[in-house]
PAZA-156250 format. One line per 8 residues: their letters; for each residue x, y, z of C-alpha. Coordinates in steps of 0.1 Angstrom, whole numbers, plus 5000, padded with zeros to 4 digits. Layout:
A = X:Y:Z  ... .
This chain:
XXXXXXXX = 1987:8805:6560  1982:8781:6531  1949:8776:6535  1946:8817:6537  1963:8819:6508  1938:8797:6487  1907:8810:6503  1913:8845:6490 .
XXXXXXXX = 1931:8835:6458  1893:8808:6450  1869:8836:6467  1855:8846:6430  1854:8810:6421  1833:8802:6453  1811:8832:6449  1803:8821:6411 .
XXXXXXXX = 1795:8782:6421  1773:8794:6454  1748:8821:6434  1749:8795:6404  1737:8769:6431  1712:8790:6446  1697:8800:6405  1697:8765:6399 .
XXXXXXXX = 1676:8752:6430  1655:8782:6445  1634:8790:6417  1622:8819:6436  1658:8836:6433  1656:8827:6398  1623:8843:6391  1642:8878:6413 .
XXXXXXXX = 1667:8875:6386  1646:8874:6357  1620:8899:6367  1652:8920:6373  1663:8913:6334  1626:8920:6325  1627:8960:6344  1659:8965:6326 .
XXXXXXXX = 1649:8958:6296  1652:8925:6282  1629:8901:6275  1602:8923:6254  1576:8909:6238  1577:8907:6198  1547:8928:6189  1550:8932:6153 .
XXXXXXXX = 1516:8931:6140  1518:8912:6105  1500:8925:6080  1479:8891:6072  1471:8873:6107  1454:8848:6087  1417:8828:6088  1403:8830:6127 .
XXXXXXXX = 1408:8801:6144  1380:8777:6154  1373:8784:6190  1344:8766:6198  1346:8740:6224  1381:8754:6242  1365:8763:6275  1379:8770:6313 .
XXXXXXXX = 1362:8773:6345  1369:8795:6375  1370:8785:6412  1332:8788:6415  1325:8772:6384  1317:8797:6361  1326:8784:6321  1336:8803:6295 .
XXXXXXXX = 1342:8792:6257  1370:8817:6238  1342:8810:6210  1316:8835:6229  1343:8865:6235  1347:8868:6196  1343:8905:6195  1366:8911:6219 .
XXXXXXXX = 1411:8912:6224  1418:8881:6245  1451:8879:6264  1452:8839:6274  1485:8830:6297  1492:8795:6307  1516:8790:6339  1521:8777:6376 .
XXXXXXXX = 1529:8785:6409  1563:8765:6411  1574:8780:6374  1600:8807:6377  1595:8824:6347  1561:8828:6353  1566:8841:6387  1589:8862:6367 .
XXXXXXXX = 1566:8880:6341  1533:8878:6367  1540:8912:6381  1539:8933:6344  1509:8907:6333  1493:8924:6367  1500:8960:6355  1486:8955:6321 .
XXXXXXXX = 1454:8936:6336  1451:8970:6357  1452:8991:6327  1425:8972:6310  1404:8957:6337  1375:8979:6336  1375:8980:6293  1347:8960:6280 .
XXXXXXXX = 1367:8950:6248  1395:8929:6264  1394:8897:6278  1421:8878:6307  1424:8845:6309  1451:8831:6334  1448:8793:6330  1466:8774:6359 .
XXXXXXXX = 1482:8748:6342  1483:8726:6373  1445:8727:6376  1449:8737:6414  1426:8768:6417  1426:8770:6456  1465:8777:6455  1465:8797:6425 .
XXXXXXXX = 1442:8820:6443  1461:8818:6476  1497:8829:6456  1479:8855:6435  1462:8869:6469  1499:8868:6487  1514:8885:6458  1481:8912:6457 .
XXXXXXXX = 1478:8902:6421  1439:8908:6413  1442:8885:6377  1410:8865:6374  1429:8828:6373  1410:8794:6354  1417:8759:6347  1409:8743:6316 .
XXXXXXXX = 1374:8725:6317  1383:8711:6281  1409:8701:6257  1432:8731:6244  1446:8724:6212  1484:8722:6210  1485:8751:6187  1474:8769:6217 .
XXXXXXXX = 1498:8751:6246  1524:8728:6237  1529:8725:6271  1555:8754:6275  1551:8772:6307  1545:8803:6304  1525:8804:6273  1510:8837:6260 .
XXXXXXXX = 1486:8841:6230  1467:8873:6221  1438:8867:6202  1419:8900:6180  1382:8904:6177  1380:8881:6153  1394:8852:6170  1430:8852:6152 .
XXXXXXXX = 1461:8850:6167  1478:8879:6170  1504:8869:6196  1524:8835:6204  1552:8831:6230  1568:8808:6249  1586:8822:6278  1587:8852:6299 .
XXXXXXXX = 1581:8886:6294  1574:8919:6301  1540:8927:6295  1539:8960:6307  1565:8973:6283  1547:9004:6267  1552:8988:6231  1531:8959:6242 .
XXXXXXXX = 1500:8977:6258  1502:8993:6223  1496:8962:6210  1469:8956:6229  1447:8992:6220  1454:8982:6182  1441:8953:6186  1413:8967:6202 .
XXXX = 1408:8996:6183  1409:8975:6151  1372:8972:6129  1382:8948:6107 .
């Protein structure tokens, strides 16, 4: 009867400490609950275009190489809006924010003008490939194949930039989020309609 008696009376408490357990060591529940935060609304990308991005960066030499060792250098895609994501397999937030990145790369796939570059920050194309291909995400995934500056990645998984035409940065985050919100693809046909 006692032991009843503090069962039901500690349920909640048990509840709390069990789903706590389970978002602290399954980081595949944890990246559920964030994409979840992401559809309702949270976690939306700051896209406030400033008014003076500043010189263009020197992108020469930052290069990244695909699974069958094709290279590109960010210096050659001047001209074009380049959306460069660092992350991992095992990193929940990036699990997280992977399915809108997906829906934006659909939107713009087939336009000339913008540029994906999902850098595997483990360096392990063959299972990048193989969780991309189980989650039918069709993102073209590289590895770096030289140093990036740490004014690109400090390390921080994920890391977004957005660079415009002219090889500025546009965009800088840390963390997840939801790249398919409408403000963000927005962003992206500024950036791309942009002359200047």
């Amino acid at each position: 009867m006692i032991k009843t008696a503090f069962l039901k009376k500690n349920i909640f408490n048990i509840v709390f400490v069990t789903v706590l357990l389970v978002l602290a060591f399954v980081p595949s529940a944890k990246a559920f609950m964030l994409k979840g935060l992401m559809e309702i609304g949270l976690f939306k990308p700051n896209t406030a275009l400033t008014s003076k991005l500043g010189p263009a960066k020197d992108l020469s030499g930052i290069r990244f190489s695909d699974s069958q060792g094709k290279v590109i250098n960010l210096e050659s895609l001047k001209g074009k809006v380049i959306f460069l994501n660092f992350w991992a397999t095992w990193c929940p937030p990036c699990q997280a924010e992977m399915p809108s990145i997906n829906k934006l790369y659909a939107r713009f796939k087939d336009d000339p003008n913008v540029v994906f570059i999902m850098v595997d920050a483990d360096s392990d194309l063959v299972k990048a490939r193989k969780f991309l291909d189980k989650k039918r995400y069709t993102l073209p995934v590289y590895q770096a194949a030289s140093d990036i500056p740490e004014q690109l990645f400090k390390g921080s998984l994920p890391t977004t930039i957005v660079f415009d035409k002219k090889g500025r940065i546009s965009f800088n985050e840390e963390g997840a989020a939801n790249y398919a919100d409408k403000k963000f693809v927005a962003f992206i046909e500024q950036l791309r309609n942009m002359n200047d």
